[in-house]
N, C-alpha and C positions, 0 to 999 in steps of 0.2 A: 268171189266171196268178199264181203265189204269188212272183215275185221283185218284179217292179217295182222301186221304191224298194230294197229291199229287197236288194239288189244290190249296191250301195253302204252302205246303213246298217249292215248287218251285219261288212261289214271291218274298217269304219272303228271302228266301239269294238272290236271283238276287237283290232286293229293297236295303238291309242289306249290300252285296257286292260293288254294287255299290256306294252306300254313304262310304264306308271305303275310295275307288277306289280316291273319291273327296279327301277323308281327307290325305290322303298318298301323294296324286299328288300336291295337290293344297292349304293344308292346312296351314295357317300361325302358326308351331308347331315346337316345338324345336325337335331335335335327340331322345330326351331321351323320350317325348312324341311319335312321330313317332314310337320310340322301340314300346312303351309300344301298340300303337294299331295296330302295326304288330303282335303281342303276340297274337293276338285276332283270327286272320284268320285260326286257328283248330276250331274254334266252328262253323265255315261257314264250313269247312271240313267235317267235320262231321257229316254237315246236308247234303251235297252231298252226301256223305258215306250212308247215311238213303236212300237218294232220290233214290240210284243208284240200291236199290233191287226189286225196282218195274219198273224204268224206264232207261234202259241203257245208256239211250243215256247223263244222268248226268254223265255220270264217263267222259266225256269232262271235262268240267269245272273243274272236281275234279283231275284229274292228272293235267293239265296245272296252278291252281290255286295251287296244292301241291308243284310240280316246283317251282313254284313262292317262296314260302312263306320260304321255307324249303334251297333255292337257296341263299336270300338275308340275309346277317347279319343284327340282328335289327337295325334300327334307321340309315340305311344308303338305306333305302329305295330309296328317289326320288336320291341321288346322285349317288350308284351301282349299282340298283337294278334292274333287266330287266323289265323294266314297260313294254314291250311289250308282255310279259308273262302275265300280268296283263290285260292289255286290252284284250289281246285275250280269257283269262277267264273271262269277262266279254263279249264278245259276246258269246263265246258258252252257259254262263250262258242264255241269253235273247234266245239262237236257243232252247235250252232245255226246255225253256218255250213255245214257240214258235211252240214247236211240240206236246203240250199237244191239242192246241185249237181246232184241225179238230174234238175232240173225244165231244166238248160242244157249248151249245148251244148259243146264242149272249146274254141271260142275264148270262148265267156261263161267260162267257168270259170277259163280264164288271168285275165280281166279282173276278175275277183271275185276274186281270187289277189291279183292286183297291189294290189288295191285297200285289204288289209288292209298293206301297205304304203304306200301314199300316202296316201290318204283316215288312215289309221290313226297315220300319221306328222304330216299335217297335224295332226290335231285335238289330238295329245297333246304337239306343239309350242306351241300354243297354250294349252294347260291349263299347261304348266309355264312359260311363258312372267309366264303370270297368275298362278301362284303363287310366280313371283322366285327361283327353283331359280339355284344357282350353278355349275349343272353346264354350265361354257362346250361341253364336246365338243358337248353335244346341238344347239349351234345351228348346225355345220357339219356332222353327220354326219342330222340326219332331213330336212336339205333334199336332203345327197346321194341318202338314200335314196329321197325323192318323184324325184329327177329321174331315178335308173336305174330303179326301179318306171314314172314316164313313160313314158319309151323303151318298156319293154320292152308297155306299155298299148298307143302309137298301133301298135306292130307287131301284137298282137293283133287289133286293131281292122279291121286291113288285113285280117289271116286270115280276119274275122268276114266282111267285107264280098265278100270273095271267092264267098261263097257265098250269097250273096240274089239276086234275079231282078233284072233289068236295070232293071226298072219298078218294082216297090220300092227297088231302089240309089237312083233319081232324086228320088221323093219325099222319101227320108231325106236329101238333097245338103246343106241347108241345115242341118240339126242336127248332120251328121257337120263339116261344116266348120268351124259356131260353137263346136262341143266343142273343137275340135284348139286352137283360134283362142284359148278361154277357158282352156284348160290351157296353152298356151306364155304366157301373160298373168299364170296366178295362181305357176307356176318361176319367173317372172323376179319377181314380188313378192314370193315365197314366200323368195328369194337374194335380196334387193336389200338387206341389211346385213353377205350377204359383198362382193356385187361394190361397194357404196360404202365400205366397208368403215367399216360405222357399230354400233353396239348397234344388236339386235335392237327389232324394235317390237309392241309388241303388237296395236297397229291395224295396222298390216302384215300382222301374222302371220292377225289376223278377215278383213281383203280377201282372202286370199290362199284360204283356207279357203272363205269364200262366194263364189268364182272355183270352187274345185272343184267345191265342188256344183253350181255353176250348168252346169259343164261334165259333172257327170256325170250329170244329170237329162238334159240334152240328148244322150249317149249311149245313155238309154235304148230309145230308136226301135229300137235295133240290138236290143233284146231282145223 
């Protein structure tokens, strides 16, 4: 089967890339900031690099986004920088996604949907996080976004489950519950420096991220 893994890795940098895509282009952010989250774009590398041994058709994005990144001096991004390298890594990232769907089914597809929102939110939370962005909205508006992306997941999830036979629902019982279990775990870690109402942590924001994944591997059963 060509999703697997792949289900989730694929969102999560197109989600992840694209919000960098925003903060580079359009972000009100000094040089030395811009450096710092151009710094970031090997760890999107890298997950292409993961994506492209099961699915070819990621080594797109991952050479034109390599270009990119490796092309441009830091922190003269939007002033030298070939942003048209950029965009165009950000469409093959979405074609790459895009060629996963025919293999799943309409509630997979919601969930793969969502995911370039959470998964995609999480991790580019964390990349700006790590490179000291002083862009306060982001750390109230991509936890809201993981937690209505959330929602609208475990509803999916329910659709999915609707439709399995009584005797595979029972075997999956235990991965479907630790999923729900480890997602309501890594929302509350993911917010836990609005609801204390502290600066954000960057180890917070890694637990919070490796809660995802832990919960979205354990979702895979369902696919």
């Amino acid at each position: 089967m060509i999703t697997g893994y792949l289900t989730f890795l694929i969102p999560a940098l197109l989600g992840a890339q694209l919000i960098l895509t925003l903060v580079l282009t359009k972000g009100e952010i000094c040089p030395g900031q811009r450096g710092r989250v151009h710094k970031t774009l090997p760890v999107i590398l890298a997950g292409w690099l993961v994506a492209v041994i099961s699915h070819p058709v990621a080594l797109l994005p991952l050479l034109v986004l390599g270009f990119f990144t490796f092309k441009v001096k830091t922190g003269k991004t939007r002033d030298a920088g070939p942003l048209k390298a950029l965009y165009a890594a950000d469409i093959l990232a979405a074609l790459s996604w895009l060629s996963l769907l025919p293999t799943m089914s309409l509630p997979q597809i919601g969930l793969s949907l969502m995911a370039v929102a959470l998964f995609g939110s999480s991790l580019a939370h964390l990349l700006l996080t790590l490179a000291r962005t002083r862009l306060q909205a982001f750390h109230r508006i991509l936890p809201f976004t993981g937690f209505v992306s959330a929602i609208m997941s475990v509803l999916l999830m329910l659709w999915l489950l609707t439709g399995i036979e009584e005797s595979a629902l029972q075997a999956m019982t235990v991965d479907v519950v630790g999923a729900l279990a480890l997602l309501v775990l890594a929302l509350l870690v993911w917010s836990g420096h609005i609801l204390l109402t502290k600066t954000v942590n960057r180890w917070q924001l890694l637990v919070a991220s490796s809660l995802l994944v832990a919960s979205g591997s354990m979702q895979l059963v369902m696919f």
